[in-house]
C-alpha positions, 0 to 999 in steps of 0.5 A: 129951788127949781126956778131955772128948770125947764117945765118938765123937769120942775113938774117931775122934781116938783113931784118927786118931792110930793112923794117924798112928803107922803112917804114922811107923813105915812111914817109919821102918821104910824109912829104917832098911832104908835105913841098913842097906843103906848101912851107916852114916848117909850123910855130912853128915847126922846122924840124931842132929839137933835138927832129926831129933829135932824131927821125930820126937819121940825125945829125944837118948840116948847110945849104948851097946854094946846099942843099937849091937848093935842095928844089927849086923844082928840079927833075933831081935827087939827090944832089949826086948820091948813087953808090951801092957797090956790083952789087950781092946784092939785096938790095944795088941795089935796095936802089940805084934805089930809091935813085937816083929815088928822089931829096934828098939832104941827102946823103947817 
């Protein structure tokens, strides 16, 4: 997507969409302590939604037994565990020490 822009510009856009990201996983990091708290989704609203897909970008999946068990609490990482591809980048490598850092069960 930002092939045909000058270095600087793609570092910068390449940046802005770093942010953007952490600003999504924050949000998504309190909404699931939030859920846990609870125990379940509140009543009424459905975190399986268009609406809650269109927001996020994750597409409809169905749930299985590992993705449930997921939820149950664990702490001991995530359901698969992200590997970054290039030692020499910053930024995969820091996306794979806060990945495996939680119990998502999203993969990435």
């Amino acid at each position: 997507a930002f092939d045909n822009l000058p270095a600087g510009e793609k570092i910068q856009k390449l940046k802005e969409a770093v942010a953007a990201k952490d600003l999504s996983i924050k949000h998504l990091t309190k909404e699931v302590a939030r859920l846990k708290r609870l125990g379940s989704a509140p009543r009424g609203r459905s975190t399986d939604s268009p609406s809650t897909r269109a927001a996020y970008g994750t597409p409809r999946t169905e749930k299985s037994a590992r993705g449930r068990a997921a939820y149950a609490g664990t702490s001991d990482g995530p359901v698969t565990k992200y590997v970054c591809n290039l030692r020499t980048d910053a930024i995969d490598v820091r996306l794979e020490e806060f990945y495996n850092a939680t119990s998502s069960a999203i993969q990435i």
